[in-house]
C-alpha positions as YAML, in Angstrom:
chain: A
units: angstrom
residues:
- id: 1
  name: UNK
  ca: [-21.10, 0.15, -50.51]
- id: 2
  name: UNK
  ca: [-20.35, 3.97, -49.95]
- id: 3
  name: UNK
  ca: [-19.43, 5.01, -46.39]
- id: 4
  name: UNK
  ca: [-21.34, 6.92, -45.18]
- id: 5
  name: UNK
  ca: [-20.06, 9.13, -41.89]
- id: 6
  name: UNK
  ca: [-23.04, 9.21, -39.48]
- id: 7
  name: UNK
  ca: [-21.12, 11.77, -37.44]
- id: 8
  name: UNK
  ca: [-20.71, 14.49, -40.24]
- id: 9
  name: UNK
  ca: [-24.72, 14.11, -40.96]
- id: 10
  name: UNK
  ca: [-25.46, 15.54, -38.08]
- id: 11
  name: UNK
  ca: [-23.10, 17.54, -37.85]
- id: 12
  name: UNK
  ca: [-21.06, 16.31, -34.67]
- id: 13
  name: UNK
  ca: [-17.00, 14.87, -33.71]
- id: 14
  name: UNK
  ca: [-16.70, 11.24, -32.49]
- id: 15
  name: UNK
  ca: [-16.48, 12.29, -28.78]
- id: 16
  name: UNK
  ca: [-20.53, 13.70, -28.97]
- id: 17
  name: UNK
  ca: [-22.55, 13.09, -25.64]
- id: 18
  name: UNK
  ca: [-25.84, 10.92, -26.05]
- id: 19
  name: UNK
  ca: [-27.48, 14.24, -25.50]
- id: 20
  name: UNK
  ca: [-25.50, 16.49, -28.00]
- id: 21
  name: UNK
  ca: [-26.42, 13.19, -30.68]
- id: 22
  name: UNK
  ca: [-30.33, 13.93, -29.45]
- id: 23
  name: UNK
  ca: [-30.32, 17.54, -29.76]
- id: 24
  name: UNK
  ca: [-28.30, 17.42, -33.21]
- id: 25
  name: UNK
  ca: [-31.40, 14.62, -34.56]
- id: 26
  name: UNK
  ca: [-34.17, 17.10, -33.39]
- id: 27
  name: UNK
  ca: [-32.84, 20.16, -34.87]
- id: 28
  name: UNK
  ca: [-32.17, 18.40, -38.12]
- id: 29
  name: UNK
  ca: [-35.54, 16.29, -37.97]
- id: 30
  name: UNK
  ca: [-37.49, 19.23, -38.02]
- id: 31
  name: UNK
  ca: [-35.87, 20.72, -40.66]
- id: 32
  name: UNK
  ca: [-35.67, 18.27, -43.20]
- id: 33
  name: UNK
  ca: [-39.22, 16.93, -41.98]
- id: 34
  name: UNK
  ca: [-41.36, 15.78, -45.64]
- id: 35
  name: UNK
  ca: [-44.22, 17.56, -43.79]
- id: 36
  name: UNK
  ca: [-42.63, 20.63, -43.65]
- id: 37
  name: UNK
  ca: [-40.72, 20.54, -47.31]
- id: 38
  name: UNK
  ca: [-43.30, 19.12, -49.59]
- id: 39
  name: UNK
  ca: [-42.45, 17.79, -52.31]
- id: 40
  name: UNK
  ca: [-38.83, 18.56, -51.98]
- id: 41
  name: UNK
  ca: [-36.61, 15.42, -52.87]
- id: 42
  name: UNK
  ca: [-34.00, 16.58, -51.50]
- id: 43
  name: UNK
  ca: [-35.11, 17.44, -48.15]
- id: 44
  name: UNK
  ca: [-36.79, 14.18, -47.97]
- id: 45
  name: UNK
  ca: [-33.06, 12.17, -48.71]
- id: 46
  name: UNK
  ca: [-31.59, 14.71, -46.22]
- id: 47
  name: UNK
  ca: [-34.05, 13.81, -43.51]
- id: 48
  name: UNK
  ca: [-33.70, 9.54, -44.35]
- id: 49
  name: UNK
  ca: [-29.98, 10.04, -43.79]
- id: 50
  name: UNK
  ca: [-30.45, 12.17, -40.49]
- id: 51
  name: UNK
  ca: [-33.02, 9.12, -39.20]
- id: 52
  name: UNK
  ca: [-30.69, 6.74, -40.44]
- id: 53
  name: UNK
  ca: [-27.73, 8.27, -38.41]
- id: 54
  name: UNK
  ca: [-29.52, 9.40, -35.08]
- id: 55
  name: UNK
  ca: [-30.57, 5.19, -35.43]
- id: 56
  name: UNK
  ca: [-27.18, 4.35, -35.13]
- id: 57
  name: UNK
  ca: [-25.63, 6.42, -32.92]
- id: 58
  name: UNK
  ca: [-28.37, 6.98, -30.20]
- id: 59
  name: UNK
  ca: [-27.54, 2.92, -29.67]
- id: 60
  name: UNK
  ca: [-24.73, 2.44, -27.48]
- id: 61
  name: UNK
  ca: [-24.06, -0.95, -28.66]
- id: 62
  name: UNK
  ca: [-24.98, 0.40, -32.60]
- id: 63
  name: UNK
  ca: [-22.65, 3.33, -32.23]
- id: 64
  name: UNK
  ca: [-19.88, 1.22, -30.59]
- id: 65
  name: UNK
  ca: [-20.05, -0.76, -33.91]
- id: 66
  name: UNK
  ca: [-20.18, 1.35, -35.97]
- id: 67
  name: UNK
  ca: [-17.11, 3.20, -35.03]
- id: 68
  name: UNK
  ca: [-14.77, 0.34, -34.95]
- id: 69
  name: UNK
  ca: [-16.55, -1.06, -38.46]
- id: 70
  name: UNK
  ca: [-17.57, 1.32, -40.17]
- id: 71
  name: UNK
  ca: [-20.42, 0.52, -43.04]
- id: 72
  name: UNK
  ca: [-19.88, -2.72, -42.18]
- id: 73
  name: UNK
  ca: [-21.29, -2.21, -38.47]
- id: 74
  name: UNK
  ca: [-24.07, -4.65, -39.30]
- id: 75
  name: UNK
  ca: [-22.39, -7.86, -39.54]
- id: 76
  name: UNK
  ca: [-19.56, -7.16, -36.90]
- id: 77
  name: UNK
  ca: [-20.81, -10.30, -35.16]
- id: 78
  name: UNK
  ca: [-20.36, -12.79, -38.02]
- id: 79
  name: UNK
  ca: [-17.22, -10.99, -38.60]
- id: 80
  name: UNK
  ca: [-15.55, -11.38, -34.77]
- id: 81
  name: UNK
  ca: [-17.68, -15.05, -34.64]
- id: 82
  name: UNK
  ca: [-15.78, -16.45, -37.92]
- id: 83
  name: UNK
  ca: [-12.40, -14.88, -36.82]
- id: 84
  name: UNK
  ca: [-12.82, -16.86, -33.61]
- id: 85
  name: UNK
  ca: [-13.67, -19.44, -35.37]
- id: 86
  name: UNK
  ca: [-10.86, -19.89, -37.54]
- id: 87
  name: UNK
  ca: [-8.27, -19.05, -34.76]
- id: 88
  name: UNK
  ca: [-9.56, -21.94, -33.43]
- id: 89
  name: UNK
  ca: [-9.22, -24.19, -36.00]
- id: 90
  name: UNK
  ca: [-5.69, -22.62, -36.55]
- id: 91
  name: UNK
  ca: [-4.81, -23.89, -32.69]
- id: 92
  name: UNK
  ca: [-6.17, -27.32, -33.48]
- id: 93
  name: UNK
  ca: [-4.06, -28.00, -36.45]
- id: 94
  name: UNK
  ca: [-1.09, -26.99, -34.81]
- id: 95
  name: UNK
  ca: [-1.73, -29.23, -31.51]
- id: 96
  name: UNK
  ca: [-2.26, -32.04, -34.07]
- id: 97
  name: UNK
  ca: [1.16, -30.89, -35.81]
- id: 98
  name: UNK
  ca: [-0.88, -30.54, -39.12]
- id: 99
  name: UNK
  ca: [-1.05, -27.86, -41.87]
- id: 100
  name: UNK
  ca: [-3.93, -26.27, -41.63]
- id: 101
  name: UNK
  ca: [-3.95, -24.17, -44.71]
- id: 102
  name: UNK
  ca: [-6.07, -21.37, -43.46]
- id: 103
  name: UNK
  ca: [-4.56, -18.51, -43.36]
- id: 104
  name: UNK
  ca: [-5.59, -15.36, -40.72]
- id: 105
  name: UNK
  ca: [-8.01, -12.96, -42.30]
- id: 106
  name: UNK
  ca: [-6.19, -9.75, -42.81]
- id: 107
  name: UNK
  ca: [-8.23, -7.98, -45.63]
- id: 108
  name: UNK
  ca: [-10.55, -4.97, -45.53]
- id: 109
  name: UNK
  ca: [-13.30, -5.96, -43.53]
- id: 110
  name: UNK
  ca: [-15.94, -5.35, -46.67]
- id: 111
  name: UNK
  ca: [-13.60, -8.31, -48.86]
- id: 112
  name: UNK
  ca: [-14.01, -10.42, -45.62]
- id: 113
  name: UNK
  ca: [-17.93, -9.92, -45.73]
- id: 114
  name: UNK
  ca: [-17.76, -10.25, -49.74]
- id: 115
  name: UNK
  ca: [-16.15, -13.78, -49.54]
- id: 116
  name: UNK
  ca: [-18.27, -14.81, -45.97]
- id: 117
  name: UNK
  ca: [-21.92, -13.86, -47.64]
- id: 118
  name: UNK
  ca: [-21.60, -13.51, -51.69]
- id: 119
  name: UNK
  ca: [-19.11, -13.94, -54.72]
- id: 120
  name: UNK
  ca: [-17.69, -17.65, -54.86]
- id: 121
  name: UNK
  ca: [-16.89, -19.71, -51.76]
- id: 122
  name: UNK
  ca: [-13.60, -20.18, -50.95]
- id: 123
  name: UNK
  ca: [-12.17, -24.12, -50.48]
- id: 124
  name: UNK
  ca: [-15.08, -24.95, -52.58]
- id: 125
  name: UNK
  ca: [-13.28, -27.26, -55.58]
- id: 126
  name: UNK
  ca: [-16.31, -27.19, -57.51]
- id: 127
  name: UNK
  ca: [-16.36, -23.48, -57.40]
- id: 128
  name: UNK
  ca: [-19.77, -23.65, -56.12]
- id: 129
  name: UNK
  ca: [-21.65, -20.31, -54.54]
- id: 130
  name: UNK
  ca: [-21.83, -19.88, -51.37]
- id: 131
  name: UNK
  ca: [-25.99, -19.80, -49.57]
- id: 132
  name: UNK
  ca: [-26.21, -15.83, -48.94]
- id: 133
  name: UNK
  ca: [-27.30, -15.22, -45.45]
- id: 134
  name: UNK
  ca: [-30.41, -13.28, -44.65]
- id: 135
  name: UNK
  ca: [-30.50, -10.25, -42.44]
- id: 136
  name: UNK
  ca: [-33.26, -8.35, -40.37]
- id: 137
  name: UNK
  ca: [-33.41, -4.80, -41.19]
- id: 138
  name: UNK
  ca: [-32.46, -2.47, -38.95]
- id: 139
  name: UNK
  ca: [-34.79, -0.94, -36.37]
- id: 140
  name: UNK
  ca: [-35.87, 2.79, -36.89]
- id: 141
  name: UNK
  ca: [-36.86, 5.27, -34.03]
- id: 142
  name: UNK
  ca: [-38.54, 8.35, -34.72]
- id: 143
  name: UNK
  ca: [-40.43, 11.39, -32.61]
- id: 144
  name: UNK
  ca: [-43.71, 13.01, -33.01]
- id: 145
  name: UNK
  ca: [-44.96, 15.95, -31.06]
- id: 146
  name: UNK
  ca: [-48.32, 16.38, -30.14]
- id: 147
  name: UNK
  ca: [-50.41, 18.40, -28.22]
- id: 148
  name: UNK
  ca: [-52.21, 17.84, -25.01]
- id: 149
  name: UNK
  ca: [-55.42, 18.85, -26.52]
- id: 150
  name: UNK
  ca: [-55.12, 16.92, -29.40]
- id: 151
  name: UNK
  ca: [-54.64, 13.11, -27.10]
- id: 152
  name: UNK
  ca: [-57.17, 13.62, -25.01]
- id: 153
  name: UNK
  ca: [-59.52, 11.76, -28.02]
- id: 154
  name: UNK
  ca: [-57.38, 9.48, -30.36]
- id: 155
  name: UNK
  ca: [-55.62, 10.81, -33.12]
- id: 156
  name: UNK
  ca: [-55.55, 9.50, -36.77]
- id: 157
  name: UNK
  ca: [-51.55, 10.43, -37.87]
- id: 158
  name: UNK
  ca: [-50.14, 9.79, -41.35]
- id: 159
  name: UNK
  ca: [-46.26, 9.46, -41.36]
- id: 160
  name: UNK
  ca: [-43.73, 9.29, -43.86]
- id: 161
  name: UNK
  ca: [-41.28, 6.69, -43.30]
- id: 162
  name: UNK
  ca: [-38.13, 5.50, -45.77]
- id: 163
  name: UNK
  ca: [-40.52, 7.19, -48.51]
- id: 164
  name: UNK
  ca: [-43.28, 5.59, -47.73]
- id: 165
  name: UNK
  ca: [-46.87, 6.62, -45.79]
- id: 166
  name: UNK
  ca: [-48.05, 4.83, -43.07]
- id: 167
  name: UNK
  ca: [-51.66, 5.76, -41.24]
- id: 168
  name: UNK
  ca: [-51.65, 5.20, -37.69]
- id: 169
  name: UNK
  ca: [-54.09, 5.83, -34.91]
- id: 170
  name: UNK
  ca: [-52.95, 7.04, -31.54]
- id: 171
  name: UNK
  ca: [-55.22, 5.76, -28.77]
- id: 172
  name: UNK
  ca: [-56.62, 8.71, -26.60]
- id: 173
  name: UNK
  ca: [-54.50, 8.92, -23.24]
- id: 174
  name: UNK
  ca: [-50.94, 8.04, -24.54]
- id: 175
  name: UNK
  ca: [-48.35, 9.17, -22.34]
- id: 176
  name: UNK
  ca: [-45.54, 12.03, -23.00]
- id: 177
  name: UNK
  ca: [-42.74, 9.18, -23.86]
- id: 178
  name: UNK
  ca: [-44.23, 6.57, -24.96]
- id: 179
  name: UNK
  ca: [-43.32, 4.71, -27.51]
- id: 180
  name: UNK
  ca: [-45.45, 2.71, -30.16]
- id: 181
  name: UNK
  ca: [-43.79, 0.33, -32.21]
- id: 182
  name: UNK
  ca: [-45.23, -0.19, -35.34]
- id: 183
  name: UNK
  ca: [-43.20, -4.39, -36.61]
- id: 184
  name: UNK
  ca: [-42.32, -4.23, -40.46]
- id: 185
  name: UNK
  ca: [-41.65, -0.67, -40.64]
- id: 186
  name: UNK
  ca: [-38.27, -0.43, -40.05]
- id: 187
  name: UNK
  ca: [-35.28, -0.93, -42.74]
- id: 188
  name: UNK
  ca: [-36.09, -2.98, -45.29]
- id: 189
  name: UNK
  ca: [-33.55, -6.59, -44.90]
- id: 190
  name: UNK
  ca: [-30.69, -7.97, -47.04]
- id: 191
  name: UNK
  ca: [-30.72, -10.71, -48.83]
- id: 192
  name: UNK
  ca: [-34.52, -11.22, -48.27]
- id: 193
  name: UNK
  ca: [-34.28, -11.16, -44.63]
- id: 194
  name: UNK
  ca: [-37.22, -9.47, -42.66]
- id: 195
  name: UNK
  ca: [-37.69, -5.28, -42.33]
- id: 196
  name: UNK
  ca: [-37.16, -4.00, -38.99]
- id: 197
  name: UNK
  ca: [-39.46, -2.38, -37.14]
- id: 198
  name: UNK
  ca: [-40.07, 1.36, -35.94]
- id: 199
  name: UNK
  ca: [-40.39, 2.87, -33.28]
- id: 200
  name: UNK
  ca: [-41.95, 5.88, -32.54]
- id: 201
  name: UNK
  ca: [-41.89, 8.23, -29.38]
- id: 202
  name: UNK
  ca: [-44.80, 10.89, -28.40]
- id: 203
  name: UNK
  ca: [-43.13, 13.89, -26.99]
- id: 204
  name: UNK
  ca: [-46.70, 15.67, -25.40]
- id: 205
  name: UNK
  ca: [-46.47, 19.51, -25.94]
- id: 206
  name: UNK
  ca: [-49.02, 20.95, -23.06]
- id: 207
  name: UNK
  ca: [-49.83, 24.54, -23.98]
- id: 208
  name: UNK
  ca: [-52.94, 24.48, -21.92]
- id: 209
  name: UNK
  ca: [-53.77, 25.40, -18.43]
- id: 210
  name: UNK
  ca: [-54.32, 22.62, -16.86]
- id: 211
  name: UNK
  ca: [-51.45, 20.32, -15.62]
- id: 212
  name: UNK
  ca: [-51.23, 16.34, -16.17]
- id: 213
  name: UNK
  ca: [-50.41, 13.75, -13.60]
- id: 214
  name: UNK
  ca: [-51.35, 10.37, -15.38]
- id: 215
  name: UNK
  ca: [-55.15, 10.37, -15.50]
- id: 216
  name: UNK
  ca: [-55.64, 12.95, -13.00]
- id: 217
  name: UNK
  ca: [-55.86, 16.71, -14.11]
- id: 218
  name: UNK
  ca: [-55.42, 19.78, -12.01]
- id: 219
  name: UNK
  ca: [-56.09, 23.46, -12.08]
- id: 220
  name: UNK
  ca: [-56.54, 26.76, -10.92]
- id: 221
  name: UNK
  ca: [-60.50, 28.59, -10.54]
- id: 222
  name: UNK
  ca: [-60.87, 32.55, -9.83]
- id: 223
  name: UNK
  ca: [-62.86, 33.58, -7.42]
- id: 224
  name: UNK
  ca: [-63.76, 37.58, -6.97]
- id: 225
  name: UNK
  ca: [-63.77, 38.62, -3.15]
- id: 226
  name: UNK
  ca: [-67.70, 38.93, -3.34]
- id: 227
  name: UNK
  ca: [-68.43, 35.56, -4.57]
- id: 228
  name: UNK
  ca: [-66.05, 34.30, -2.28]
- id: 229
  name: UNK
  ca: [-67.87, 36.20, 0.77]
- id: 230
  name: UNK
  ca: [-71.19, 35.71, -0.36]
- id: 231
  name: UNK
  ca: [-71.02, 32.69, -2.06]
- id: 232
  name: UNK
  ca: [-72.75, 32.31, -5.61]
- id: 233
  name: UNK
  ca: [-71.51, 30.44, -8.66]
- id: 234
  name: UNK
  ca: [-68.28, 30.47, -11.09]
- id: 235
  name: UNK
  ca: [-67.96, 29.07, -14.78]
- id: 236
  name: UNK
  ca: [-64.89, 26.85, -15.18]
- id: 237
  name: UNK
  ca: [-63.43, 25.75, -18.73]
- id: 238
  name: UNK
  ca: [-62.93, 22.27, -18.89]
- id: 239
  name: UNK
  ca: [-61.51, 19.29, -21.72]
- id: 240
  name: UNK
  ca: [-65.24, 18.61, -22.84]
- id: 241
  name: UNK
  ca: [-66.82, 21.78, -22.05]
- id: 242
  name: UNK
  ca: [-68.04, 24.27, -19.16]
- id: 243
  name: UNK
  ca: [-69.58, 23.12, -15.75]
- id: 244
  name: UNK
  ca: [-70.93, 25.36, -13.36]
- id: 245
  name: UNK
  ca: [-69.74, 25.30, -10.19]
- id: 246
  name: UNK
  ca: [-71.46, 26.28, -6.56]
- id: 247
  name: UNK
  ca: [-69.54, 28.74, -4.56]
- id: 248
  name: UNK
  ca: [-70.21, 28.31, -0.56]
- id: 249
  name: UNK
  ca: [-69.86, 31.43, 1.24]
- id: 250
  name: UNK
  ca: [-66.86, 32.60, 2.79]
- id: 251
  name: UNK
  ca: [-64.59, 29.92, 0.66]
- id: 252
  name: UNK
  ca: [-60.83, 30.53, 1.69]
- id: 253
  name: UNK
  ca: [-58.23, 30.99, -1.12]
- id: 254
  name: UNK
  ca: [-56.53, 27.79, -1.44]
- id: 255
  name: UNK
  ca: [-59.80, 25.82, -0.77]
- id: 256
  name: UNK
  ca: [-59.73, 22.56, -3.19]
- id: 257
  name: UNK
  ca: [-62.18, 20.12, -4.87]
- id: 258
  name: UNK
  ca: [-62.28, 17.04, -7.08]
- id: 259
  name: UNK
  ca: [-64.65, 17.26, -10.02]
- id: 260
  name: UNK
  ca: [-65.08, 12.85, -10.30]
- id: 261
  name: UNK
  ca: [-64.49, 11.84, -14.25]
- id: 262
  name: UNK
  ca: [-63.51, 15.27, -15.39]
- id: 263
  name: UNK
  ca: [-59.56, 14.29, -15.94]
- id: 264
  name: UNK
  ca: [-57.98, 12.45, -18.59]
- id: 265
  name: UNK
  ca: [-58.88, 9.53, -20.62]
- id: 266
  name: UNK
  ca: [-57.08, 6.10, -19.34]
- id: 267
  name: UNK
  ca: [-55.01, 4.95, -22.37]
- id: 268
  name: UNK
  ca: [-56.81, 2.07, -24.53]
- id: 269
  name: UNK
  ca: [-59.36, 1.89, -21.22]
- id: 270
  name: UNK
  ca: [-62.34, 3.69, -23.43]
- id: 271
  name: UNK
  ca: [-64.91, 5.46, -21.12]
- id: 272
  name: UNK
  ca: [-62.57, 5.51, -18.41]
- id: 273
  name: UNK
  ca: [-61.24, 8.82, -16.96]
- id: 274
  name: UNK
  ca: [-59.43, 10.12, -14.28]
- id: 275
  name: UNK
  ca: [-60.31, 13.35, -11.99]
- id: 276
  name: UNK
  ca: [-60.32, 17.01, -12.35]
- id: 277
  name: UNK
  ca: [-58.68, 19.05, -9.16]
- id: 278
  name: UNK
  ca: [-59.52, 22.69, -8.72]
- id: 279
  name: UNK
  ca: [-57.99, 24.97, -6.57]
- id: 280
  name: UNK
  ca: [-59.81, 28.32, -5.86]
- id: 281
  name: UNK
  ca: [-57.88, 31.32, -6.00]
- id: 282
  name: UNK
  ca: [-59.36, 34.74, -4.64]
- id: 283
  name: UNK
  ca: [-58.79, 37.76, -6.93]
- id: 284
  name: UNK
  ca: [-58.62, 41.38, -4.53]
- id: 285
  name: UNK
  ca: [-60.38, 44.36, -6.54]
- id: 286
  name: UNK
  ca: [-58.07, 47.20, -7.50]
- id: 287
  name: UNK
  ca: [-58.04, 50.30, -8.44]
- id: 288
  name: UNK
  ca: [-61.04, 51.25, -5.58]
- id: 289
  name: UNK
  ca: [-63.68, 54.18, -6.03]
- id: 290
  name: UNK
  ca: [-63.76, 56.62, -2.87]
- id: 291
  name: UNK
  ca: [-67.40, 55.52, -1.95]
- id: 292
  name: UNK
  ca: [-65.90, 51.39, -1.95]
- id: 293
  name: UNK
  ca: [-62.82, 52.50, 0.06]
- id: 294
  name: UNK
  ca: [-65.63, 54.22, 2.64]
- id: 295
  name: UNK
  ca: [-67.49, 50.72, 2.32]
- id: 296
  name: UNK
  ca: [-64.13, 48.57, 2.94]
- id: 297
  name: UNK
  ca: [-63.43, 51.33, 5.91]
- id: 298
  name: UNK
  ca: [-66.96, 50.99, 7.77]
- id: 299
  name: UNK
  ca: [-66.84, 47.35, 6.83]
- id: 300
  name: UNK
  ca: [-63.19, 46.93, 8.79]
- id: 301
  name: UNK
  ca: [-64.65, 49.23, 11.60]
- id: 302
  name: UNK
  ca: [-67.47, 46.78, 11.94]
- id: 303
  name: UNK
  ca: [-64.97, 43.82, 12.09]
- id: 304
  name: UNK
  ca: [-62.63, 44.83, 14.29]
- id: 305
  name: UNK
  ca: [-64.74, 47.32, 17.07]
- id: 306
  name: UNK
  ca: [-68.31, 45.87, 16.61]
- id: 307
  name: UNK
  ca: [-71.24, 47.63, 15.51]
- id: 308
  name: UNK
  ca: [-71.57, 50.03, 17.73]
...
């Protein structure tokens, strides 16, 4: 099996940060994305290996593995549980004064893993094989972005995964950071041992005016200074359309109120929303003609002396 230096894929020395490892997968991910590279074989092998890498090392326990094992990362248990094991059957032989005739493994760790799980067993007079163990694939992680607009009703996605399309629907309401595991989509197993599973995280891109706070949605309404004197009506955009709103007279800047079921869907909770929050804001005219500066004048007069 070919090492293969996780590191160098992406592009980063031993001593990365967690976050260096994240911002390396990112930059590569969307680069060698299949989306983005159609039919492009090569992009698509550069982008498994990438995955594959940002798997390992974004695991603390994976990474810590892998750097003291190598390509052989995987089995690092059986290899540390069978060295224990054999130490102790080393001290019980000598305690007993016997010969043991087990010697310490001292090999390359891949002829220790060749003779533990395939090729002839060892101490076997008959020469028989060995039973090859089965292993779960490993677990994949992956990112998609998405807009704000577009979760707000659920989304029908189609991924490619280790070559492979996969058509998922993402409920409306999902949270930015969520993650959706998908079992049997992972890395396919040795020996006939079970895929793993993937796991994929929604990074929510909001490039809309309102702002998100679970359910709940809040934003900003202009008001001219007329409408807000007078009173009168205002047309706000919302996520399924316009509502008219009702302007009392003399409304302050700053002055709130809670549209009920205008928010955000409740994730997998169909029909259920959360709230809409406006807060008015009052917009002064510029750029005044000399008859509405007269107006403003007489108008100030009025306010501050009476109208006498």
């Amino acid at each position: 099996m070919e090492f293969i230096d996780y590191y160098k894929i992406l592009g980063l020395s031993k001593k990365a940060t967690e976050k260096e490892i994240k911002a390396a997968y990112r930059k590569l991910a969307r680069k060698y994305h299949p989306d983005l590279n159609p039919n492009n074989q090569e992009a698509e092998n550069k982008f498994k290996q990438v995955s594959e890498a940002y798997e390992v090392l974004s695991n603390p326990e994976n990474r810590k593995k892998y750097d003291e094992f190598g390509k052989d990362w995987k089995h690092a248990d059986e290899f540390k549980k069978a060295q224990q094991q054999q130490r102790q059957q080393q001290q019980a032989y000598q305690h007993t004064g016997a010969d043991s005739g087990q010697q310490e493994f001292s090999g390359d760790f891949s002829d220790f893993f060749e003779s533990m799980f395939g090729g002839q067993g060892r101490g076997s007079s008959q020469g028989r094989r060995t039973g090859q163990t089965k292993y779960r694939g490993q677990d994949l992680n992956a990112e998609l972005e998405l807009n704000l607009k577009d979760v707000y009703t659920s989304q029908k996605q189609t991924l490619t995964v280790n070559g492979k399309k996969i058509r998922l629907t993402f409920p409306a309401g999902i949270e930015d950071g969520q993650v959706i595991k998908i079992n049997g989509h992972g890395a396919p197993g040795a020996n006939g041992g079970p895929s793993g599973d993937l796991y994929i995280r929604v990074s929510i891109k909001n490039n809309t005016e309102f702002k998100r706070d679970g359910k709940h949605l809040y934003t900003t309404a202009d008001l001219d200074l007329y409408t807000a004197l007078l009173g009168g009506e205002v047309l706000l955009d919302t996520f399924d359309g316009q509502v008219k709103l009702k302007v009392a007279p003399e409304t302050q800047p700053g002055t709130k109120l809670k549209l009920k079921g205008k928010g955000f869907p409740v994730y997998k909770k169909e029909g259920e929303f959360g709230d809409l929050f406006v807060t008015y804001q009052v917009k002064l005219p510029t750029n005044l003609s000399k008859k509405e500066k007269e107006l403003v004048t007489e108008l100030q007069n009025i306010r501050t002396h009476g109208n006498k």
